[in-house]
N, C-alpha and C positions, 0 to 999 in steps of 0.2 A: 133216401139214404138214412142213415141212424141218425142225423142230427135234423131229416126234416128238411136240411140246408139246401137239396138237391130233389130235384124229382124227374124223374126216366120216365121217357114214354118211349114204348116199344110199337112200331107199326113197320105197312108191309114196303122196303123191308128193310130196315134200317132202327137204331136207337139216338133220342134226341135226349136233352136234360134242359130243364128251367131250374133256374139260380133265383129262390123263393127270397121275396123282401123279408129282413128282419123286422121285431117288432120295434114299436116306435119307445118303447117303455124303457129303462134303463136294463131290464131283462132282455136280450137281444140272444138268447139261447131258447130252441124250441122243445116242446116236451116229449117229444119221443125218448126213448132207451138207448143206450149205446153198449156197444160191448169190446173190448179191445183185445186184439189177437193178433197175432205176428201174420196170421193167413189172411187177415182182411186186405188189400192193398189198395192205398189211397189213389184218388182219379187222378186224372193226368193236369196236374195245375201249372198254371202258366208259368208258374218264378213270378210274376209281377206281383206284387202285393196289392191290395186294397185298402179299404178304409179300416181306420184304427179308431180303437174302441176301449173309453176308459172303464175298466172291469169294476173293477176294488180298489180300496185303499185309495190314499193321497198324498200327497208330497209333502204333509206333516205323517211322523215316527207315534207310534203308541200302539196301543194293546187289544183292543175294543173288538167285539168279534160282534159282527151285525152284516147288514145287506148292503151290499157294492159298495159304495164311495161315502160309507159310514162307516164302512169298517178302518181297523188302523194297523199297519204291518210297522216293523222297524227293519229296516235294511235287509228285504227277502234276497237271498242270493239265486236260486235255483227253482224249477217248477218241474212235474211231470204229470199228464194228465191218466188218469186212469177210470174207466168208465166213467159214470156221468160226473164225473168231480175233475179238477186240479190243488193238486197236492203243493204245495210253496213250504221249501225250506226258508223260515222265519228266521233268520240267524242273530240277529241280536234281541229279538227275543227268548230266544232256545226255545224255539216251538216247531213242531210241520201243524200248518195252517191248512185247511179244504175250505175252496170254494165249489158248491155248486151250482150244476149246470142248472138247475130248473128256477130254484128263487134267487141265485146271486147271493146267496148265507154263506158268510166268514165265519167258521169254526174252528175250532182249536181241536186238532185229533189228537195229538198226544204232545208232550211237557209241561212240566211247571212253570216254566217261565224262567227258572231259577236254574243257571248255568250247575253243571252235573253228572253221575254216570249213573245215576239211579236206572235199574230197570225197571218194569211194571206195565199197570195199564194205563192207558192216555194219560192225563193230567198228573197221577202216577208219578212219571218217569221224567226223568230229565234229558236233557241236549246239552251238549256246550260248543257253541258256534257250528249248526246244524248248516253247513252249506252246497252239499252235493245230492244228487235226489236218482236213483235209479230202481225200474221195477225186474226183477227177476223174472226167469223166463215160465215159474208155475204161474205169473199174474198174480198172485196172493199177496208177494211177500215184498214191501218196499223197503229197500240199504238206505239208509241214513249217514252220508260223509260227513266228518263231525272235524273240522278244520281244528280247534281249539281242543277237542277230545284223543284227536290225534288215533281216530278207530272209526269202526265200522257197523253201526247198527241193525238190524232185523225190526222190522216195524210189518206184525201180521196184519196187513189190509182190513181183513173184515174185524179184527176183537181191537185191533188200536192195541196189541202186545209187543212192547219193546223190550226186544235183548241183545247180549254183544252177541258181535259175530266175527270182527276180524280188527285184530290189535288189543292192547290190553290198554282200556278207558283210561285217560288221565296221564296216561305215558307218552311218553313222547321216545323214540331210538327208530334202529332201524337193526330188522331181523326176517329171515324169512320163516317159513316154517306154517304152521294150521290154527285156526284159530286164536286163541287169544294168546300164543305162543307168538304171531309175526308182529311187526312192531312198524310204525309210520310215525311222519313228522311235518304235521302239519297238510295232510291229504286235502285236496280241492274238489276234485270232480273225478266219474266216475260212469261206465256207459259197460254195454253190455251185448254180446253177441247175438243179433236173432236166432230162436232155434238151437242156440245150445245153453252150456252149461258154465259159463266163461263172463268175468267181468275185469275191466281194465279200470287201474285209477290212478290218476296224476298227484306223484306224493311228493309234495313239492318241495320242501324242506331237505327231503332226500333226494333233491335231483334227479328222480325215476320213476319212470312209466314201471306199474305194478302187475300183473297177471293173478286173478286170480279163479283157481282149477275148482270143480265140483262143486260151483255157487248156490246151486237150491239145498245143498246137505247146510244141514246146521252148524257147520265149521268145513267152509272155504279152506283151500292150501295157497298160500302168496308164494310169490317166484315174482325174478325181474325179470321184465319184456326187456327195457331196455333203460341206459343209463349207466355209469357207475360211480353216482354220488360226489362226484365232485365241482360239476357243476362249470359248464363253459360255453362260450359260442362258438362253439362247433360244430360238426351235424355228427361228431362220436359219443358228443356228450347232452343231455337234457339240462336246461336250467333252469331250474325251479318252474319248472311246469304247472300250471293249476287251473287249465283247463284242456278238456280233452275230449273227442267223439271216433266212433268205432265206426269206418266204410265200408260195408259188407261186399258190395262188389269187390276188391279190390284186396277184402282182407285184410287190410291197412287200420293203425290205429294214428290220429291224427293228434297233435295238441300243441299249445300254445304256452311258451317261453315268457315268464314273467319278467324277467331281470334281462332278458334283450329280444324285448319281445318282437317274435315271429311265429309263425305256425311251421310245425313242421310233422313229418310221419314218417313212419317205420313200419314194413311189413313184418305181418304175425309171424311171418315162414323165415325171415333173417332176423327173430329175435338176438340185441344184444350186436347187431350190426351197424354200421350208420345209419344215419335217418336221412331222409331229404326235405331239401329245405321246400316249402310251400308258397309261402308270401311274406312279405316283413323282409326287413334288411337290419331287425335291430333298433330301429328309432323309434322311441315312444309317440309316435303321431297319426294321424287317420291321414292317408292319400289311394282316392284309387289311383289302380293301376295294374301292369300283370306281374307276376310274381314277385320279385326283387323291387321292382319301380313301385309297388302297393307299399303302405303302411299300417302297420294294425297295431292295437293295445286291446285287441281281443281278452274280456273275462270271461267269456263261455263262448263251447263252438257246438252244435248239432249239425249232425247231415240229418240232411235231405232225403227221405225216404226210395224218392226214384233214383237216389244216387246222380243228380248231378252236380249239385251243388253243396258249399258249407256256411252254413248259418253262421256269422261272429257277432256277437255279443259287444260293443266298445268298450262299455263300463263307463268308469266316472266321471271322465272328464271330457268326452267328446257326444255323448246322447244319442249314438246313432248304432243301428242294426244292420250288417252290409250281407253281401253274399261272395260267395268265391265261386267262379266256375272250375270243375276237378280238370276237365280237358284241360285248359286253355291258362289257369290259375289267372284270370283277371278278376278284380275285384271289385265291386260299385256297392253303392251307397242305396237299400231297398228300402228303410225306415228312418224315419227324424229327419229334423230343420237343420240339428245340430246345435238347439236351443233347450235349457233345461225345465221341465215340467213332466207335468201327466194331462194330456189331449187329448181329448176325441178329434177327428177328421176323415175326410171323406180322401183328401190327398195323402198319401202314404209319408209322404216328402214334405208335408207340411205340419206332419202333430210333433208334438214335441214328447220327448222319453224325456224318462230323470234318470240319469245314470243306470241305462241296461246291464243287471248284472248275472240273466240268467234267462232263456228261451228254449220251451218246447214245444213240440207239436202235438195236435190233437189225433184220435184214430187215425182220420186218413189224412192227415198230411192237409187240413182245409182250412184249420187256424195256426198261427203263429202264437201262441202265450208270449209275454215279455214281464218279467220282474224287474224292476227298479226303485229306487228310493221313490214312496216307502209303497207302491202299489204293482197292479195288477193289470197291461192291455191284451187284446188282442186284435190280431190282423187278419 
């Protein structure tokens, strides 16, 4: 497969696969190429996770751009891999940080470090609280959620060229409208339709799941999916949302309720309808369980490319990574002790996370990334 991870052997008459040892080095990525495309579709993975694997960074904050667990991240919120790299919104840096797949090098692709609306090129330009990470569907063009910038970036993949795209930098309201005409407050997270032209983002400030039309044009038009700002536990209203993921089966945009928190979703085709409720009852605490009886303080959620499941993120105070089944909405616990660090281990259930506050998948769906104070695992 493209990562080397996998090898098919075709004979008569049937196809087998071996699951190749990694290497023993702290480089544990192989050197083949990868290439990411909506048409590739990851193999059929079990849901059970494996060993964890401390990438980068450490659970001391700093700035330092070098090789794996020399490098130093400040509070990464979000990750997305794109070919042989992963991309990590650095947020209290104002940086997006690349590690790659082949030496395990922490780089700095584009900010100063120095909170900002500066456009430009890499080092260039500035972030201010860079915390949502999403790729467009030409693959060139990485959005930059800017929580503290209150907008939406354009970050050209191959030149590391940043510029606005949706909100006007530094402003904080709420408007709809195109380009730097619509207005957000405090935007979190941010996900994006396979195969079209469509991105959703959780403006949290505003109480509203956002829509935004004709994403690869260089000025997006925002509209609300759903929500209307005021903010309640209900399933009419959004409350302060800031995290969120997009279920292609199903059409459905999913997200997570900060201020009572629960996960809940809304189909694309009743935008502006109720939403239903997913899992959580509102209590800031982790308990499996299935829907209502579950608990979650979910800061990021990803599905699951086969569409069965949703990835929850815990965040800061409980260290652990779960899963939601879509059928059944039961919930269990697939990463962490519940204990806070950054681990290596062979048990999924025995490394320790430091406050997950940001998880995505590789091409096919074969690694889990995980961001937390202040580094980088994967599973």
């Amino acid at each position: 497969d493209a990562y080397a991870s996998r090898l098919y052997i075709v004979g008569d008459h049937g196809v087998q696969f071996v699951a190749m040892q990694t290497q023993s080095s702290t480089n544990t990525e192989t050197r083949s190429r990868s290439v990411v495309t909506d048409a590739i579709h990851p193999p059929r993975h079990s849901g059970r996770p494996g060993a964890v694997t401390l990438w980068a960074g450490a659970t001391t904050s700093g700035t330092t751009d070098a090789t794996g667990t020399a490098a130093r991240f400040n509070t990464p919120r979000h990750c997305f891999a794109v070919n042989e790299s992963v991309y990590v919104a650095d947020a209290l840096n104002h940086k997006l940080r690349r590690v790659d797949h082949y030496d395990d090098a922490v780089t700095t692709f584009a900010g100063s470090g120095t909170a900002g609306t500066t456009n430009g090129v890499g080092a260039a330009a500035q972030f201010n609280v860079p915390r949502g990470l999403v790729l467009l569907s030409d693959e060139a063009t990485l959005v930059v959620v800017e929580e503290s910038g209150h907008c939406l970036r354009r970050v050209d993949a191959p030149t590391a060229t940043v510029s606005d795209w949706l909100g006007l930098c530094g402003t904080s309201g709420f408007a709809e409208g195109t380009g730097t005409t619509a207005r957000f407050n405090a935007p979190h997270a941010a996900d994006r339709v396979p195969f079209a032209d469509t991105v959703y983002v959780a403006d949290k400030d505003n109480h509203r799941i956002r829509s935004v039309a004709s994403a690869t044009a260089t000025t997006g038009t925002v509209a609300t999916l759903f929500g209307d700002g005021t903010g309640a536990s209900t399933t009419a209203r959004a409350n302060a949302p800031w995290a969120l993921a997009y279920r292609a089966e199903t059409a459905a945009v999913y997200w997570a309720d900060s201020v009572s928190p629960r996960v809940r979703f809304t189909l694309v085709s009743a935008a502006g309808a109720s939403s239903t409720d997913f899992v959580g009852d509102g209590t800031a605490a982790v308990t499996d369980g299935v829907g209502a009886t579950a608990q979650t303080t979910a800061w990021s959620l990803l599905a699951d490319p086969r569409g069965r499941f949703l990835v929850l993120a815990e965040g800061q105070s409980t260290h652990l990574v779960r899963f939601a089944d879509y059928a059944t909405a039961a919930v269990w616990t697939a990463v962490g002790s519940g204990a806070s660090g950054l681990t290596s281990n062979s048990d999924p259930l025995a490394a320790n996370l430091n406050a997950p506050n940001g998880v995505c998948f590789d091409a096919y769906a074969s690694r889990l990334y995980i961001v937390g104070d202040h580094g980088v695992q994967f599973v």
